[in-house]
C-alpha positions, -999 to +999 in steps of 0.1 A: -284+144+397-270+127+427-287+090+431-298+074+466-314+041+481-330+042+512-332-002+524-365-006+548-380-038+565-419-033+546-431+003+536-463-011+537-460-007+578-464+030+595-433+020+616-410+052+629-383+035+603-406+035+568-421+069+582-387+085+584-373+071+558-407+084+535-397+120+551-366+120+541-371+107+506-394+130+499-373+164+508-343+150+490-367+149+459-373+176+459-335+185+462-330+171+428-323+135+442-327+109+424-348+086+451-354+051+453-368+026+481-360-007+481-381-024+511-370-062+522-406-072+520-437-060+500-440-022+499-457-020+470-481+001+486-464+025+511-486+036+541-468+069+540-473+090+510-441+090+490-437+115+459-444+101+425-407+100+414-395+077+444-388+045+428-399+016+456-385-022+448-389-046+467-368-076+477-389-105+482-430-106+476-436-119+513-425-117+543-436-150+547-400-162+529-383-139+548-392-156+578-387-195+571-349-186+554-328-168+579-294-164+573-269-166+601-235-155+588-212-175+617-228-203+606-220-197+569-256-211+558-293-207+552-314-221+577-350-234+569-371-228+601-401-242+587-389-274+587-383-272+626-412-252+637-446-270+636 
């Protein structure tokens, strides 16, 4: 059984990019793929219906730290935005 992992921003959005990426999980399933989801925030509860054997992970609880830690590679650092945006 061949393996895959879709990477989307929050499959708790109906964006084009979680709904595609729920259509296409779903027909590779049932092509024998071995499916998983890994969504960069939440997605614990997909607005899409995905099929029982899609595994979804997700990469940090809110987007809320995703937002105040941005990484900018040139830079070669985290930066903390909350500390500069109030």
């Amino acid at each position: 059984m061949k393996k895959i992992c879709f990477i989307a921003g929050n499959l708790n959005n109906s964006g084009g990019t979680e709904r595609v990426t729920s259509v296409v999980a779903n027909k590779l399933v049932e092509k024998n793929y071995d499916v998983s989801i890994l969504s960069l925030v939440d997605g614990n509860e997909p607005f899409f219906t995905l099929n029982k054997s899609i595994q979804t992970y997700s990469l940090y609880p809110q987007k809320k730290y995703l937002l105040n830690r941005i990484s900018y590679p040139r830079f070669g650092r985290y930066v903390n935005l909350s500390k500069n945006t109030k």
